[in-house]
C-alpha positions as a Markdown table, in Angstrom:
| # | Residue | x | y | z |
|---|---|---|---|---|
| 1 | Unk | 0.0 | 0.0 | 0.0 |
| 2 | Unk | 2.8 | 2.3 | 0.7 |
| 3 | Unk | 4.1 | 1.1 | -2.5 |
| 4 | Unk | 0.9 | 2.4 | -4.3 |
| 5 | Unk | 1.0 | 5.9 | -2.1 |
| 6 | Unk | 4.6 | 6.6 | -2.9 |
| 7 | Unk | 3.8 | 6.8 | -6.9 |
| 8 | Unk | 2.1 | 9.9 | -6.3 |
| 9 | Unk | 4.9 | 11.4 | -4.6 |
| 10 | Unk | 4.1 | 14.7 | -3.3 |
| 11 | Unk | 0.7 | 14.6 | -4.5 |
| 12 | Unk | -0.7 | 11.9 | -1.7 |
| 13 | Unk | -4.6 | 12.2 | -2.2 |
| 14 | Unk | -4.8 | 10.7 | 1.3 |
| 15 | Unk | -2.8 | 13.7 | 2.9 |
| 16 | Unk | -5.1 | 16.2 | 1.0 |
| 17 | Unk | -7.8 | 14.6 | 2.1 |
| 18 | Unk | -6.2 | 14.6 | 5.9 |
| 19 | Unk | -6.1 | 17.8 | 5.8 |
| 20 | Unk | -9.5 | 19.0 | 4.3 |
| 21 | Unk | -10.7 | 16.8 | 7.2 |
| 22 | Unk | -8.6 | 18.5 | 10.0 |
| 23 | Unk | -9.3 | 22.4 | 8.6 |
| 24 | Unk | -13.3 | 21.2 | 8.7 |
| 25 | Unk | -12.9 | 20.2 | 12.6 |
| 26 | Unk | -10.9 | 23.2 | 13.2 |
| 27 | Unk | -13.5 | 25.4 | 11.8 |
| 28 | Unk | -16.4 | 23.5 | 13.3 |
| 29 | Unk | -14.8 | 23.9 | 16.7 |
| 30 | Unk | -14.0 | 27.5 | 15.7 |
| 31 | Unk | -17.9 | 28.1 | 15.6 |
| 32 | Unk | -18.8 | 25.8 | 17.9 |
| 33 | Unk | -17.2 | 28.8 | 20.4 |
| 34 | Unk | -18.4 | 31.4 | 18.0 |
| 35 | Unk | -22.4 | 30.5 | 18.9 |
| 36 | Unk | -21.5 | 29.6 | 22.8 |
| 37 | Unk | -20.0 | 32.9 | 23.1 |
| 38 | Unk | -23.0 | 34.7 | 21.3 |
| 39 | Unk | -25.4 | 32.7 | 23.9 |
| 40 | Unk | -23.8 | 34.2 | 26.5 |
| 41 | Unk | -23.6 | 37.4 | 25.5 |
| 42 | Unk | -27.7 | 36.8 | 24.9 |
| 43 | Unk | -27.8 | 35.6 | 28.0 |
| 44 | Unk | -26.2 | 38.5 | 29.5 |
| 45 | Unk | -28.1 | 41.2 | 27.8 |
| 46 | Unk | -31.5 | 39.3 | 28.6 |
| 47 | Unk | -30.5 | 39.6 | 32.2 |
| 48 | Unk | -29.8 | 43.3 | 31.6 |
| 49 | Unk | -33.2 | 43.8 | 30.3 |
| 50 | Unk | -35.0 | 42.0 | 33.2 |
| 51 | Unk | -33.4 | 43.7 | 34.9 |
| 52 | Unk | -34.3 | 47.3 | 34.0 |
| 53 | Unk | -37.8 | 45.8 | 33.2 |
| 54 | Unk | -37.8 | 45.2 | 37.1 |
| 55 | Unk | -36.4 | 48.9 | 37.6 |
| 56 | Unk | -38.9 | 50.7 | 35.5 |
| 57 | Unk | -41.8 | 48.7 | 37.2 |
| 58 | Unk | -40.2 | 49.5 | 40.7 |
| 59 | Unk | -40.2 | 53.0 | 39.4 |
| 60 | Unk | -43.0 | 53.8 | 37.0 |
| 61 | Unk | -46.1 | 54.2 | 39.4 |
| 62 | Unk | -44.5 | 56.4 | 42.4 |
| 63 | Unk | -43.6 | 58.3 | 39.0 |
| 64 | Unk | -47.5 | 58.7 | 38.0 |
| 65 | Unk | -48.4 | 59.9 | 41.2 |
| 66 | Unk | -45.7 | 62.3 | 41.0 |
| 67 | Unk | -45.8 | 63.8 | 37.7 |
| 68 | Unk | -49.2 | 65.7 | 37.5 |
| 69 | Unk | -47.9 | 67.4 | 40.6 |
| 70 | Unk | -44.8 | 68.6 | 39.4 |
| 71 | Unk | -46.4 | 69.8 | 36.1 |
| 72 | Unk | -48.9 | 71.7 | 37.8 |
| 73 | Unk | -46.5 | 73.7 | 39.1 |
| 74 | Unk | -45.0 | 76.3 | 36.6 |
| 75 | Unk | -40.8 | 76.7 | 36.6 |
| 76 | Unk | -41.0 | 80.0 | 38.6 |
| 77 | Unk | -42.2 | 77.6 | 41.4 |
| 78 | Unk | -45.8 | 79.2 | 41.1 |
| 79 | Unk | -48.8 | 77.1 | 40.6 |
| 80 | Unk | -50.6 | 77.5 | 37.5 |
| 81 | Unk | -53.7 | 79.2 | 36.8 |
| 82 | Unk | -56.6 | 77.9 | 38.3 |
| 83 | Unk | -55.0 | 77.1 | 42.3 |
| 84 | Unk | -55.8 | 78.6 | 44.9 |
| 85 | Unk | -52.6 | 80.4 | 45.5 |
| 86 | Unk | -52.7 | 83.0 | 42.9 |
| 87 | Unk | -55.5 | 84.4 | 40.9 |
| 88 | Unk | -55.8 | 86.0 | 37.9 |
| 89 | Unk | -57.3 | 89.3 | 39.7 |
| 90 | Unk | -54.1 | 89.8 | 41.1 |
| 91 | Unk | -52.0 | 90.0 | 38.1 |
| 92 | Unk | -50.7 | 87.1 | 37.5 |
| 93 | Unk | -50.5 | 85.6 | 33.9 |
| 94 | Unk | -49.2 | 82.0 | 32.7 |
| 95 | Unk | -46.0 | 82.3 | 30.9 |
| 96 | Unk | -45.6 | 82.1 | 27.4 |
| 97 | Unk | -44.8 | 78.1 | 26.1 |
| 98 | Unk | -43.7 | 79.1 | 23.0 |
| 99 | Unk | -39.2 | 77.9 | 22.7 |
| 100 | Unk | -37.2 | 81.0 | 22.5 |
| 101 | Unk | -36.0 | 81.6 | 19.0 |
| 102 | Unk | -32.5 | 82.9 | 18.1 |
């Protein structure tokens, strides 16, 4: 058999073929690492988004009672038309929403 092998000389089909088969493993193992590390890194960022999923739920309500306070009070710390704290009669007037222009 070795006989037979040695008349191809350099060309050995069976070497070719050796190492077609040892570049396939290598680059199944290669990806093989390539999809555990991307399942991890899934893994990882699902966590993260439980995560702030949790946070925002933890957050979100205390958040909805507090809002419509805030915004009924106007940036110059004086409640908005309408409240008891201020009237109209006394010369108050809402400020302008409009963005400043330049």
């Amino acid at each position: 058999m070795s006989d037979l092998l040695s008349l191809f000389g350099s060309n050995n089909p069976l070497a070719a073929m050796s190492r077609s088969a040892e570049q396939f493993r290598t680059a199944v193992t290669s990806f093989v690492e390539v999809v555990q590390s991307f399942r991890q890194t899934m893994d990882n960022l699902n966590a993260v988004a439980l995560r702030m999923n949790r946070m925002l739920d933890d957050i979100e309500e205390p958040m909805r009672t507090v809002m419509p306070q805030i915004t009924e009070v106007g940036g110059d710390g004086q409640p908005h038309a309408g409240h008891h704290a201020q009237s109209r009669s006394s010369g108050w007037r809402p400020r302008s929403r409009s963005w400043p222009t330049r």
